[in-house]
ROTORPA-807981 format. One record per residue (C-alpha): residue in three letters; x, y, z; residue number from 1. Coordinates in pm, 1 decimal. Layout:
! ROTORPA-807981
<ALA; <X; Y; Z>; NUM>
...
This chain:
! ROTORPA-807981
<UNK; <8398.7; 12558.3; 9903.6>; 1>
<UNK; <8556.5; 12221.6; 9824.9>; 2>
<UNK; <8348.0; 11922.7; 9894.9>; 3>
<UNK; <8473.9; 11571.5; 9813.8>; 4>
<UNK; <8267.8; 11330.2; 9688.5>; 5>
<UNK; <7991.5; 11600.2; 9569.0>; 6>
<UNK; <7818.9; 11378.6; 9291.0>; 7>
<UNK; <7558.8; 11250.5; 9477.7>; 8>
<UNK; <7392.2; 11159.2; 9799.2>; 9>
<UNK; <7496.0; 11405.2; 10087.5>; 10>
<UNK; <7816.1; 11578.8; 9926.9>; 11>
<UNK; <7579.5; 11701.1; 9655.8>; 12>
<UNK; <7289.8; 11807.7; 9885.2>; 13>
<UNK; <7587.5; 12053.9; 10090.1>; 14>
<UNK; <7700.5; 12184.7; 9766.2>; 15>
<UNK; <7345.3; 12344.9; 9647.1>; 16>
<UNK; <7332.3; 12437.5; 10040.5>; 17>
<UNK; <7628.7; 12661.0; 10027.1>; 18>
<UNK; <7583.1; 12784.2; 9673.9>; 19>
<UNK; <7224.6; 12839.0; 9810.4>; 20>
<UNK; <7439.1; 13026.2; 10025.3>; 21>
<UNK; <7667.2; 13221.1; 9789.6>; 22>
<UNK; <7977.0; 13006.7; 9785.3>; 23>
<UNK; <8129.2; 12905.3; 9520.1>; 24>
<UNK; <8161.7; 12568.1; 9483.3>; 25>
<UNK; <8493.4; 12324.6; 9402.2>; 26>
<UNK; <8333.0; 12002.2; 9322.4>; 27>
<UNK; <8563.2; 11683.6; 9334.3>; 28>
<UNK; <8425.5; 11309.5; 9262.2>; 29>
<UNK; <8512.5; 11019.8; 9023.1>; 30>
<UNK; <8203.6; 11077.7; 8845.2>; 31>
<UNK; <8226.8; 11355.1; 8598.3>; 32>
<UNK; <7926.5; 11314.2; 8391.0>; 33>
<UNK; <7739.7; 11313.9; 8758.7>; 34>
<UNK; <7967.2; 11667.4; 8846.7>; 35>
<UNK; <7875.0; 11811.5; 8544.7>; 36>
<UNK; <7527.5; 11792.3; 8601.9>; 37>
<UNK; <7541.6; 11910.2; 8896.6>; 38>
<UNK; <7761.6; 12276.3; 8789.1>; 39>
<UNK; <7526.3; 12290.1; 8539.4>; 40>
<UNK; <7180.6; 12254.4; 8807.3>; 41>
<UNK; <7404.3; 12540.5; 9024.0>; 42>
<UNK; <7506.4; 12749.2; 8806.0>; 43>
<UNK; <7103.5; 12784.3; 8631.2>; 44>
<UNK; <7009.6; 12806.7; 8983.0>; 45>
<UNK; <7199.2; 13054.5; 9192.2>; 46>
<UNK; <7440.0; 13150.0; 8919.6>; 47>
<UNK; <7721.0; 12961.1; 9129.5>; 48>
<UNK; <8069.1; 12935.8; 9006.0>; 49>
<UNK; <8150.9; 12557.2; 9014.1>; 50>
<UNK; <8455.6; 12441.5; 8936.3>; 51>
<UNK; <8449.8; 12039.8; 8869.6>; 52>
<UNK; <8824.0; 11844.6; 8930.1>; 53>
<UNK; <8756.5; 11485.9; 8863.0>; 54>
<UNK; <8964.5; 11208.7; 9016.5>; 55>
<UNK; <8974.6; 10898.8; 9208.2>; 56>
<UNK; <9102.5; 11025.7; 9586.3>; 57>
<UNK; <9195.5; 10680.1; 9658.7>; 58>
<UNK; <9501.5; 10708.1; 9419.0>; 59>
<UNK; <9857.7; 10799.9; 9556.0>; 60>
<UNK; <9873.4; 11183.9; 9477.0>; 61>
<UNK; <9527.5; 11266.8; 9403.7>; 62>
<UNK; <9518.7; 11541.3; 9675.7>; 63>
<UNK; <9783.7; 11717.3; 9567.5>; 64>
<UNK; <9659.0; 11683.2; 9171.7>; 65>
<UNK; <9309.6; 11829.0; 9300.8>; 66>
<UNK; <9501.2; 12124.3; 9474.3>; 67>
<UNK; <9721.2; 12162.0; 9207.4>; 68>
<UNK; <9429.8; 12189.1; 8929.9>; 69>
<UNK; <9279.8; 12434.6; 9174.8>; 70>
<UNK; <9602.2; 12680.9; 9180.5>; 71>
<UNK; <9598.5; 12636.3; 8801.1>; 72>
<UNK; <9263.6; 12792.1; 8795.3>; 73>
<UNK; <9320.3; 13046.3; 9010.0>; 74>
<UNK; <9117.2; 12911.6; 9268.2>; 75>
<UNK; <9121.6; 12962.1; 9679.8>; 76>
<UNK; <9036.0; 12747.0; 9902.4>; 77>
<UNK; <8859.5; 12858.8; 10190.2>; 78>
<UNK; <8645.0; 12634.8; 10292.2>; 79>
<UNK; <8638.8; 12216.4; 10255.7>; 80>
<UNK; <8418.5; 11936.7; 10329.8>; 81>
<UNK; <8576.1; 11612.6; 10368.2>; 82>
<UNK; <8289.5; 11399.8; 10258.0>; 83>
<UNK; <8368.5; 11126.3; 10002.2>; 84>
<UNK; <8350.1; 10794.9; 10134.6>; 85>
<UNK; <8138.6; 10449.1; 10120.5>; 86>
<UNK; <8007.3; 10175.7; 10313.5>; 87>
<UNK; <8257.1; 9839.8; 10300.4>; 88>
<UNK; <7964.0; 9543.8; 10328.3>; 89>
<UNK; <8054.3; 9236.9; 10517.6>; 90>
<UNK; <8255.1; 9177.2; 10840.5>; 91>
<UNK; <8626.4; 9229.3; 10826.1>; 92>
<UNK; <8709.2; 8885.6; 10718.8>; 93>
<UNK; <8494.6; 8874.2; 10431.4>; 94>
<UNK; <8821.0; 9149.4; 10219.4>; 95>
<UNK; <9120.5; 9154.3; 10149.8>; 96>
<UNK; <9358.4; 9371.1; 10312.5>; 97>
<UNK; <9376.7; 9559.2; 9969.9>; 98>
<UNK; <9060.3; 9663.7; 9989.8>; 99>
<UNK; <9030.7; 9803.2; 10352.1>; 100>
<UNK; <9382.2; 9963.3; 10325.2>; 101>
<UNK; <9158.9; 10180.3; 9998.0>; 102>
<UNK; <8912.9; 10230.1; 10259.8>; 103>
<UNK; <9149.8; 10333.2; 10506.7>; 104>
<UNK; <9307.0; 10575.3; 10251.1>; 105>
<UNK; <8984.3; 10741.2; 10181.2>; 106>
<UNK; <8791.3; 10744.0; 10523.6>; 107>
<UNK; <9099.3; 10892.5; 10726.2>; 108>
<UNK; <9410.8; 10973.8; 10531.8>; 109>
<UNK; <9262.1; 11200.5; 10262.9>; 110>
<UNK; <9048.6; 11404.7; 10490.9>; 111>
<UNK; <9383.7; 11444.1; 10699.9>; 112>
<UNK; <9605.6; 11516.1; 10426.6>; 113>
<UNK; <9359.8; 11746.6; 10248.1>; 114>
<UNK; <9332.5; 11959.4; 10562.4>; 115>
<UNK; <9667.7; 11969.7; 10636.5>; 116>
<UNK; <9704.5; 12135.0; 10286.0>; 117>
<UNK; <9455.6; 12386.5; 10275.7>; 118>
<UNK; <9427.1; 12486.9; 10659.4>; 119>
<UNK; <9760.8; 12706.7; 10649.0>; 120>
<UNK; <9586.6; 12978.0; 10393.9>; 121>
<UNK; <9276.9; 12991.6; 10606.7>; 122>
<UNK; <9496.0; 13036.8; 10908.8>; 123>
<UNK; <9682.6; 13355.2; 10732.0>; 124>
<UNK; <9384.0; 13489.8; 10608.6>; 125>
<UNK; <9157.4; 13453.2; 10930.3>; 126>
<UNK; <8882.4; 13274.5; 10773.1>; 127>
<UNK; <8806.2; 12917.5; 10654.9>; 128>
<UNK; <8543.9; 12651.0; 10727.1>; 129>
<UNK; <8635.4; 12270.1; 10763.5>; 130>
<UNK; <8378.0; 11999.9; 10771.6>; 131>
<UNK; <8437.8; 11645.0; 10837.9>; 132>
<UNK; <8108.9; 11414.2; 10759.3>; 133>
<UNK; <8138.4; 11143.1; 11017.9>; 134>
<UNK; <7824.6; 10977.9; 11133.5>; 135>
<UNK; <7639.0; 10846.7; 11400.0>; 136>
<UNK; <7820.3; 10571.9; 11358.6>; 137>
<UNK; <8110.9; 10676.3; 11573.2>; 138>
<UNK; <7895.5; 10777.3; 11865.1>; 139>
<UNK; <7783.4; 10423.0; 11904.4>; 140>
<UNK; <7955.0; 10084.5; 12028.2>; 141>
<UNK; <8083.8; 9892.0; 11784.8>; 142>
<UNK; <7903.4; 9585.1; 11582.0>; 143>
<UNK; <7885.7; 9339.2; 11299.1>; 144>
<UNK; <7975.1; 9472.8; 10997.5>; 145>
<UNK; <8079.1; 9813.9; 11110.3>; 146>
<UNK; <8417.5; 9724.4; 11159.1>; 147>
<UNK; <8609.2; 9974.3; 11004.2>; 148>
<UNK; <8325.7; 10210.5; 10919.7>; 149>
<UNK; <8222.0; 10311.9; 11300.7>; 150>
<UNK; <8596.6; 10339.8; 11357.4>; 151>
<UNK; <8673.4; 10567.5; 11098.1>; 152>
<UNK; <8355.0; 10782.4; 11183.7>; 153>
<UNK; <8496.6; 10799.5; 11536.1>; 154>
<UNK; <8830.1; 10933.9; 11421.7>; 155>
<UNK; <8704.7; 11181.4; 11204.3>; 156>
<UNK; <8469.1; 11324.1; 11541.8>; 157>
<UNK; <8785.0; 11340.3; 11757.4>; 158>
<UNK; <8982.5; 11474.7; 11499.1>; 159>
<UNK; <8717.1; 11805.8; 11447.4>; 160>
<UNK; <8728.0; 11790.7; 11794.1>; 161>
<UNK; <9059.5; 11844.1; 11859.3>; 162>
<UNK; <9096.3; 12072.0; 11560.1>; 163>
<UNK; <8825.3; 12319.7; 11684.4>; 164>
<UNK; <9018.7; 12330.7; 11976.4>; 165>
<UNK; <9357.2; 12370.6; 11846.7>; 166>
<UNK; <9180.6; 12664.6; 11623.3>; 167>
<UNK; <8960.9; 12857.6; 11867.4>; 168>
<UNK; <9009.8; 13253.2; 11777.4>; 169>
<UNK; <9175.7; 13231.8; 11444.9>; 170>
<UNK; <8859.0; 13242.8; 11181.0>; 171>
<UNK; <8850.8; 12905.3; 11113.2>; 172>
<UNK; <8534.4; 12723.5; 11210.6>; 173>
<UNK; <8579.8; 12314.1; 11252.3>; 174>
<UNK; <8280.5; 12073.4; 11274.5>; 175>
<UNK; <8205.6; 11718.6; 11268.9>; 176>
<UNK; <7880.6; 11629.5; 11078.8>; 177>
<UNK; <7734.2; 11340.5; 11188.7>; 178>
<UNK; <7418.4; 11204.7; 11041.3>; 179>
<UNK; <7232.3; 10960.7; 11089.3>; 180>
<UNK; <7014.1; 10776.1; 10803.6>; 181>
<UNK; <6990.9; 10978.4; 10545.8>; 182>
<UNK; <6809.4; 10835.6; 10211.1>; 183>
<UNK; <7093.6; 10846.7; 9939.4>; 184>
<UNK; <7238.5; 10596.1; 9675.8>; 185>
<UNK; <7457.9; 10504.2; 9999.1>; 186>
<UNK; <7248.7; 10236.2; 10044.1>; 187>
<UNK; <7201.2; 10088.6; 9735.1>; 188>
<UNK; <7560.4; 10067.5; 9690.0>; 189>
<UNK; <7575.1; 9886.3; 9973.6>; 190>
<UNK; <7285.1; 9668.5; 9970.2>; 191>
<UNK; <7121.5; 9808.5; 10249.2>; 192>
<UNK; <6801.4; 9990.9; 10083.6>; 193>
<UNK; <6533.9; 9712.0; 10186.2>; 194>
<UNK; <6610.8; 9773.1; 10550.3>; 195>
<UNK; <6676.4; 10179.7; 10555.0>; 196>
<UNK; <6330.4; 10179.7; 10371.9>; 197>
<UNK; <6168.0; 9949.8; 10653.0>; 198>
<UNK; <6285.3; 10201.6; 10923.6>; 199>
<UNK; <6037.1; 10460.1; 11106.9>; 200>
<UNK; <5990.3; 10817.3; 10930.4>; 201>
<UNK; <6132.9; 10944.6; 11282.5>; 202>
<UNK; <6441.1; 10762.9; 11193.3>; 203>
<UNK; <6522.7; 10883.1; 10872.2>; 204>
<UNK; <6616.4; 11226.2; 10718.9>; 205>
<UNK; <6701.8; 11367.2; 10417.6>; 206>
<UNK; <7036.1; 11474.2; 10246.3>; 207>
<UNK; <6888.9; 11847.4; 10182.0>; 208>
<UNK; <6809.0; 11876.8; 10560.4>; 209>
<UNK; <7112.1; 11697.5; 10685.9>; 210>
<UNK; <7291.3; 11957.8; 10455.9>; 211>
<UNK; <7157.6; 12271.6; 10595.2>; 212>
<UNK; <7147.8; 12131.0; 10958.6>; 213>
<UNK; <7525.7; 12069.7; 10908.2>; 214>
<UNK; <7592.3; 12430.2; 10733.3>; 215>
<UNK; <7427.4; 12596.6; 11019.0>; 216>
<UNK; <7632.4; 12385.6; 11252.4>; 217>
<UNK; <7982.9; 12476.5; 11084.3>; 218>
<UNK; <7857.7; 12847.9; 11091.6>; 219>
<UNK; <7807.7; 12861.3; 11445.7>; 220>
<UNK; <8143.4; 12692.9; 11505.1>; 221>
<UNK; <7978.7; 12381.9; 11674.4>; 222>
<UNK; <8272.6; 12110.7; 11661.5>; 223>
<UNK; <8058.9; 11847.2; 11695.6>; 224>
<UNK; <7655.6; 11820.1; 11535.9>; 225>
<UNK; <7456.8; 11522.8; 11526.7>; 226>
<UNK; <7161.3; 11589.1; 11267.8>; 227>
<UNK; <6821.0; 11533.0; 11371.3>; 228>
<UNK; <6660.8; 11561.4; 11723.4>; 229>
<UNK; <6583.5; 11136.8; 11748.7>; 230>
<UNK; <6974.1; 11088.4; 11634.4>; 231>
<UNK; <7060.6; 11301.3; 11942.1>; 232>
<UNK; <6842.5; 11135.1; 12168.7>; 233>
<UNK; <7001.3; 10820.1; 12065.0>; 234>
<UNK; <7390.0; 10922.2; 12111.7>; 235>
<UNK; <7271.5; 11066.2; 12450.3>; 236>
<UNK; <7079.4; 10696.1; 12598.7>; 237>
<UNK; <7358.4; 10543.3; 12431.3>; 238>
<UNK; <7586.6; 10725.8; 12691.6>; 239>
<UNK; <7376.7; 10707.4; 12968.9>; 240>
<UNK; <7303.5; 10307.5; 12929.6>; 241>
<UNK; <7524.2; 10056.6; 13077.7>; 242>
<UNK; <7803.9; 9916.8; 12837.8>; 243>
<UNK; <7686.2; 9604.8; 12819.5>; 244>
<UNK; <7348.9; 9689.7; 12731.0>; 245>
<UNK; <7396.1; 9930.1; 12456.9>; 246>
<UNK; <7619.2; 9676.6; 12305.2>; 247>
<UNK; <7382.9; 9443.2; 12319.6>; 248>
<UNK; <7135.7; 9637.1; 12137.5>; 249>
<UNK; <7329.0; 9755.1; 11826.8>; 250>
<UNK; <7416.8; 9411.2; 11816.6>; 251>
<UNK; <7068.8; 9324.6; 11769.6>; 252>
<UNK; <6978.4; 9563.7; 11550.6>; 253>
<UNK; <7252.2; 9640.2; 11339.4>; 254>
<UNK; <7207.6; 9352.3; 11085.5>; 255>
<UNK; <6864.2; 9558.2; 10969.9>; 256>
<UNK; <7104.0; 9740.9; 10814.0>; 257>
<UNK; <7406.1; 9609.5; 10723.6>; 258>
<UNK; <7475.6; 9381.9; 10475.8>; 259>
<UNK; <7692.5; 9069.3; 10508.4>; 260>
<UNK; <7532.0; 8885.6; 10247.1>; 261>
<UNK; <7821.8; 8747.2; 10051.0>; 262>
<UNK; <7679.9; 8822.2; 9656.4>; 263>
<UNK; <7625.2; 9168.9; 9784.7>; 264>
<UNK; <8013.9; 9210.5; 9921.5>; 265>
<UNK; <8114.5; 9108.8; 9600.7>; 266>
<UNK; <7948.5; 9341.7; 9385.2>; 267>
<UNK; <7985.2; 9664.2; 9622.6>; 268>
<UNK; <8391.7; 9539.9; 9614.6>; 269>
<UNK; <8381.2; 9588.9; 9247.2>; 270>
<UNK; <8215.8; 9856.9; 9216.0>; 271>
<UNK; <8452.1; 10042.1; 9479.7>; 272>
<UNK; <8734.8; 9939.7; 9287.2>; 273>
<UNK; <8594.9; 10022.1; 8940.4>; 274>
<UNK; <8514.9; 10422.7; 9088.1>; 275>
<UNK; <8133.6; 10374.4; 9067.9>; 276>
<UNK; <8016.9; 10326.3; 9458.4>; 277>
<UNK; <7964.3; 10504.4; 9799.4>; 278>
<UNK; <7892.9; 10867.4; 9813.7>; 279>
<UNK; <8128.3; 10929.2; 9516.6>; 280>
């Protein structure tokens, strides 16, 4: 199994799920000390085969380096989980272009590209499993702050969507994870701890559950899976209520938890560029 952005926070959590599971795991992040840590907590564990690529997926090439390192090894691929990602703070105005074309590159053209590359073997060989980890995010309307982030959630849903489809009877299972607030070092990055911490227990989840809720999902070949019963009930009122009024309400309160505080964009900005933030 290859799971981007498996250093920490959820990507972490799904690799000792499926090596709780008997995969192997093929653990990509910008963080090696953090990767080898985690081969080593696998391996004593289940005596899991982890195979650690570092690199930075926001670089031109890194895909095909990562798949490249993995042929070298004599590695398969036959399952992935697009995962690594991050939380831009601020609204859209507050960054350069620069920095929300990196986004853009890491959100929705890595997860594209890196199926594109591996999906042909699991085709030929009648088995694979492909995991996109969107959020509940891109169930809901749109608000300050999540300009790019709810859109790029969104994508990733239709795009399991239509892949599941496009699949159906070959071996490859194709699901959308799509959690809602999960406690990781997502929101420290970010600067959104304070308020994830002031939510309701109901609200909140952790990564181990919203990693084996999301394994069981891509096992049955669900294309879609929001984790956690009171995130379902949510995406469900949210379709059921009037536009305007569901609008409205994420409008209100979405600034809980997002950050637009100007200090804070700064410092997640840098840290994004220097390879140390989001679930990376």
């Amino acid at each position: 199994m290859l799971i981007t952005g498996a250093s920490a926070g959820i990507g972490a959590a799904l690799a000792r799920e499926y090596a709780s599971r008997g995969w192997d795991i093929i653990a990509t992040a910008r963080r090696a000390d953090k990767l080898r840590e985690l081969a080593d907590e696998l391996s004593a564990a289940n005596g899991t085969h982890v195979h650690v690529v570092t690199a930075d997926l926001m670089e031109d090439g890194a895909v095909d380096a990562v798949l490249a390192d993995i042929e070298r090894a004599g590695l398969r691929v036959d399952g992935l989980i697009n995962n690594a990602g991050y939380g831009h703070p601020g609204t859209y105005l507050d960054s350069a272009w620069e920095d929300h074309e990196r986004f853009n590159r890491l959100m929705v053209g890595v997860p594209a590209e890196a199926t594109r590359k591996v999906l042909p073997g699991m085709v030929e060989r009648g088995f694979g499993r492909i995991m996109h980890v969107a959020s509940l995010a891109g169930h809901m309307p749109g608000s300050n702050g999540h300009t790019l982030y709810a859109a790029v959630k969104a994508y990733l849903i239709k795009f399991a969507e239509s892949l599941h489809a496009e699949l159906d009877g070959t071996g490859v299972h194709v699901s959308a994870l799509c959690p809602g607030f999960t406690i990781t070092e997502f929101h420290d990055v970010n600067g959104t701890r304070d308020g994830i911490n002031a939510l309701p227990g109901i609200m909140k989840m952790s990564a181990a559950d919203c990693a084996k809720q999301g394994a069981d999902a891509l096992e049955a070949n669900r294309d879609v899976f929001i984790s956690g019963g009171f995130n379902r009930f949510l995406a469900r009122l949210n379709r059921t209520l009037p536009s305007a009024v569901g609008k409205k309400l994420m409008k209100s309160g979405a600034m809980a938890y997002r950050n637009t505080d100007e200090a804070t964009i700064r410092e997640a900005t840098a840290r994004a560029r220097a390879g140390m933030g989001g679930r990376t």
